[in-house]
N, C-alpha and C positions, 0 to 999 in steps of 0.2 A: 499428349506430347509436351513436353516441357520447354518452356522461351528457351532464349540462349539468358546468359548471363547479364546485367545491367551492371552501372554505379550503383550502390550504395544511397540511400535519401541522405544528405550531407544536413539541409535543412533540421530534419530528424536527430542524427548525431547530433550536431552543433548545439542545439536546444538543452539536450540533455546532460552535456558535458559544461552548458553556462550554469545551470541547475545544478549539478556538481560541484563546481567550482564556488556559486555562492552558497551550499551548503558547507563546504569544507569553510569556510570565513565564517560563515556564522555558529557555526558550531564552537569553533573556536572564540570568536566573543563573548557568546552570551556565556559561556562556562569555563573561560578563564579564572575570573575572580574566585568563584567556587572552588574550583580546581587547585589553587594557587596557595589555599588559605593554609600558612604555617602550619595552623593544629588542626586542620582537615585529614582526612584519610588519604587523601593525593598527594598535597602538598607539592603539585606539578601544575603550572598553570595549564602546559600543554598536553597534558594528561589525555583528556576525550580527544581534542584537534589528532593526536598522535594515531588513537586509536581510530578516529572515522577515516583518515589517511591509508591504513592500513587496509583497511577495508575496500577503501575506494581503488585502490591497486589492485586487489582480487577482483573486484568487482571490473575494474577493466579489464581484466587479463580475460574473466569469462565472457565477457561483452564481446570483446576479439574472438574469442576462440568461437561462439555462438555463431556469432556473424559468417562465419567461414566453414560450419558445420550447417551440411546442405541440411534443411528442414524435413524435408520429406526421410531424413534417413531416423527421424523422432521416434516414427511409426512404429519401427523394429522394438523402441525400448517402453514402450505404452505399459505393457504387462507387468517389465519390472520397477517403471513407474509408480504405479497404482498401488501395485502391495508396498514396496517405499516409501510410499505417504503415511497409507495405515499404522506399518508398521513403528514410524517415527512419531504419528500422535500418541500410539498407547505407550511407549516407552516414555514419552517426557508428562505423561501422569501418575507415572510410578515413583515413588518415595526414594530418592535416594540418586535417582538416573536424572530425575527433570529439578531443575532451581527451584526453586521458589523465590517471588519477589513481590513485596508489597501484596501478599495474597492470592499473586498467579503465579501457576508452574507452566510457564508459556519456552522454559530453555531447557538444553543439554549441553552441561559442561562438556566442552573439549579439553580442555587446560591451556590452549592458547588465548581461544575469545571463547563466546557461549554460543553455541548455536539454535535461532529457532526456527525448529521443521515447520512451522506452518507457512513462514516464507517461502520455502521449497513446495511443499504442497499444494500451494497457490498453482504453483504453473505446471504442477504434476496434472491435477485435476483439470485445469484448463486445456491440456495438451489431450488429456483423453477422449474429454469431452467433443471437442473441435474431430477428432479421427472416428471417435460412434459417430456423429453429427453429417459429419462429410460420406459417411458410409449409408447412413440413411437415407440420405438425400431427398423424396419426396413424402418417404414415410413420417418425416417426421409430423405430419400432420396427423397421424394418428397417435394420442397423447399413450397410450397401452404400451406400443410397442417402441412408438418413437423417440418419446419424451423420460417417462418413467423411468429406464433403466439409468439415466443420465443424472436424474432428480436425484435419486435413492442412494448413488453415488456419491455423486456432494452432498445430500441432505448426509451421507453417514460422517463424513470428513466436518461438515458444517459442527453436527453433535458433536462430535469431538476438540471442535478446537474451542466451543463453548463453552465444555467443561475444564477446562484452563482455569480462570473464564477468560474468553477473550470472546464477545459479542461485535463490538467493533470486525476485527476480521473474520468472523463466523456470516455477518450481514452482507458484508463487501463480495467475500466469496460467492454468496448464493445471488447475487446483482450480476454480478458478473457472467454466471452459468445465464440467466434469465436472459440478459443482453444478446447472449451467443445465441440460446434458442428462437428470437427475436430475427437475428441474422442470418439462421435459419430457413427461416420460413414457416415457423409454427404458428398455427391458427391463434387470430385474434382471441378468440372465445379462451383457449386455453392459457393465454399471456395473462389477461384479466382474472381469470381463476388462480392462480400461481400469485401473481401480485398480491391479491388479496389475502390469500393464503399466508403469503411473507410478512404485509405486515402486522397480521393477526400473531404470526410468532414472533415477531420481535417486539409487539406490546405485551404478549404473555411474558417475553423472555424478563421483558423489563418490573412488569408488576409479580413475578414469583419472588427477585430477586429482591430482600431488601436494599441492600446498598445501591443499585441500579435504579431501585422507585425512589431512593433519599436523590442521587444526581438527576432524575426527573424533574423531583417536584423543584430543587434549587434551578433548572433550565426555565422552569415558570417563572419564579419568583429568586432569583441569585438573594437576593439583598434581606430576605425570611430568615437566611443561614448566612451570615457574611462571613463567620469564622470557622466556619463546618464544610457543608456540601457546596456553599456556593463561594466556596475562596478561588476556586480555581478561571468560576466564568469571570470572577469580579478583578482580580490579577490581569486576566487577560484582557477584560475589554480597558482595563484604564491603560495599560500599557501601549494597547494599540492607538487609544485616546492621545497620551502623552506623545507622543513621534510626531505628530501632526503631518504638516505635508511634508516636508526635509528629512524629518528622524532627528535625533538625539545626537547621532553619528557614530561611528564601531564602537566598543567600547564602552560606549555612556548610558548605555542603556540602566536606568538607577532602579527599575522593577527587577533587570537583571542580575545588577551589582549587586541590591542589598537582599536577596534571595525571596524577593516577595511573587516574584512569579513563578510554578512550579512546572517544574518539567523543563524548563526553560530550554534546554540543546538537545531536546526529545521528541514529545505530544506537543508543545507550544512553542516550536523554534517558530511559525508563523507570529506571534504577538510579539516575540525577540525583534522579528522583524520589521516590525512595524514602528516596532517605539524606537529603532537605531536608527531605519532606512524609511522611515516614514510613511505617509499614505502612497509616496510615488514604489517606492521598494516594494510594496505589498501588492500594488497593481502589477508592478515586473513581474512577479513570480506567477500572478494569475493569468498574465498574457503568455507567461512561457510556456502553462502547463497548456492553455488551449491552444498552442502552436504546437505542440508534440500531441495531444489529440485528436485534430488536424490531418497531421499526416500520419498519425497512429490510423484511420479510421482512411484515408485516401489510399492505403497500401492496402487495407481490409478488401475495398471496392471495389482496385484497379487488378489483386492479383486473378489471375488466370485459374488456380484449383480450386476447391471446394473447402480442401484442406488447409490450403495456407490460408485462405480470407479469415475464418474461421476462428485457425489460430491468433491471429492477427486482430482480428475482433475481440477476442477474448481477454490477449495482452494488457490491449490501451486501456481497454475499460478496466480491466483489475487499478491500473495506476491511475487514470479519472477517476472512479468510486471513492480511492483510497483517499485521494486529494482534496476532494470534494470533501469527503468526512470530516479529513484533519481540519481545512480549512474552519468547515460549518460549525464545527467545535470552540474552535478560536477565539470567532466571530460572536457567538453565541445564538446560531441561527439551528445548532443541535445540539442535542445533548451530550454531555462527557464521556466521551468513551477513547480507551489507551489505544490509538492509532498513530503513525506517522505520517510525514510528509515525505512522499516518496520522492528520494537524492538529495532530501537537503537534513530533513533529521539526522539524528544520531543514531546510529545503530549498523552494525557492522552486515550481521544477516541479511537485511532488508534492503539495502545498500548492494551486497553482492547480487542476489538473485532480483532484484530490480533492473540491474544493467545486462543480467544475463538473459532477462527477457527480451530488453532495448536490442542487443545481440539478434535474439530470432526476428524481433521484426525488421531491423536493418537487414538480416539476410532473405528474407523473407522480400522485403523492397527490389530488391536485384533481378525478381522474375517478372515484376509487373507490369501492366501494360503502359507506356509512358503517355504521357497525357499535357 
């Protein structure tokens, strides 16, 4: 039997929309000057600003519309979920249908923005997972029947968006699955095997790949390649160095300014950060994302079905994981890998179906037990 209807977790929203809002500012900082430069390809300062606006508008529209689309009615669209996923990773590896950039075919032109399916697939696979999951209920302790078919799933989804390459989101994805079976109620024995398993593939992933074992070994030693593989940690940790505790202030950021920090309103708007808004700016973002974890994980707990915790579990940790990553990147506490910061990067895809997740679990919030 299903609660009556609740508020909304306002806490929740409120989190995610300040996280929005200092994304849309810092986007537009750190990639003004770039943007702006007379004989550049834009030659608009507001050029990215314009487009993550853009974004951020769909991305609300679907937040709202999510919110107000009962959860349980997901269940119906499971099936044509799943082949939707599929179907969008083989298509954006085909020559001619997926971008290429910098050496990944991770988009599919639309002609207005580019879109990439793995974003969407995130919470395709999350969404099915969470309905097998909920339906198995005490099976899941048998790894054959319980676990397996859930694995095979995302492990086939993981392969694919790997061969992109995109490892960063191929790793996040399968954390995330791992967390839900966790949530669960899958045998200790069988988490531990899994674990191990994981990251015995992502050190294979990383040592097959050369370029992947060159940003390894610069994660050891940055300063072995200071003008190679380790430009990227050595950019970032001096920028976050330079910001001190105040920051630079909007603007001034001069790793930003004179293009020596790379990716700058992308993978390292976190370093933007740091050197503009300081040590205190970079702590805000960290308290904001464990406050939207918080009650990402207090909605998991408190809801009433099997189904919504589930989903709901599945959500925050995709956007924990992700944040975690970007962050650990940053920082130089991981190695380089093309991830975002979920709502404050630049990127229009990531950005919609980010908030359109924010969406289910805000409506997902409305049935929980209040506490």
């Amino acid at each position: 039997m299903r609660m009556r209807r609740r508020a909304t977790d306002f806490v929740l929203f409120l989190t995610v929309l300040t996280l929005l809002s200092i994304g849309l500012v810092m986007v537009f900082s750190a990639s003004a000057y770039f943007a702006g430069d007379p004989e550049g390809p834009f030659k608009d300062p507001f050029h990215f600003f314009k487009r993550q606006l853009f974004g951020a508008m769909l991305g609300i529209g679907a937040m709202f519309f999510m919110m107000n689309y009962d959860y349980w009615r997901l269940k119906r669209w499971v099936g044509v979920m799943l082949i939707t996923s599929f179907v969008l990773l083989v298509l954006v590896l085909i020559p001619g249908i997926g971008m290429e950039f910098l050496g990944a075919r991770r988009w599919i032109n639309l002609g207005f923005f580019s879109f990439q399916p793995s974003e969407l697939v995130k919470i395709c696979i999350i969404t099915f997972t969470a309905y097998g999951l909920a339906r198995k209920k005490e099976r899941v302790q048998n790894f054959t029947t319980g676990l397996l078919p859930f694995l095979m799933v995302a492990g086939a989804a993981a392969l694919l968006i790997l061969a992109q390459p995109d490892l960063g989101t191929a790793a996040t994805l399968m954390g995330t699955i791992f967390i839900m079976f966790f949530a669960a109620g899958a045998r200790g024995g069988h988490l531990a095997g899994l674990a191990t398993v994981g990251v015995a593939g992502v050190v294979a992933a990383i040592f097959l790949e050369p370029y992947r074992m060159r940003r390894f070994m610069a994660f050891l030693d940055p300063e072995a390649d200071p003008t190679g593989a380790g430009w990227n940690i050595l950019n970032a940790l001096m920028s976050l160095a330079s910001g001190g505790l105040l920051g630079t202030g909007l603007g001034q950021g001069r790793h930003s300014k004179f293009l020596f920090l790379p990716e700058r309103h992308t993978d390292f708007i976190f370093a933007a950060i740091g050197e503009e808004l300081g040590f205190i700016g970079g702590c805000l973002i960290i308290l904001l994302f464990i406050l939207l974890v918080w009650r990402g994980f207090r909605i998991a707990i408190t809801c009433p079905d099997a189904f919504g915790s589930l989903l709901a579990a599945g959500l925050v940790s995709g956007i924990a994981l992700q944040a975690f990553v970007n962050i650990g990147v940053v920082t130089g506490t991981l190695p380089v890998t093309g991830i975002t910061l979920p709502f404050v990067s630049f990127g229009s895809t990531s950005l919609i179906f980010s908030l359109a997740g924010v969406g289910i679990l805000l409506n997902i919030s409305r049935y929980c037990t209040p506490r």
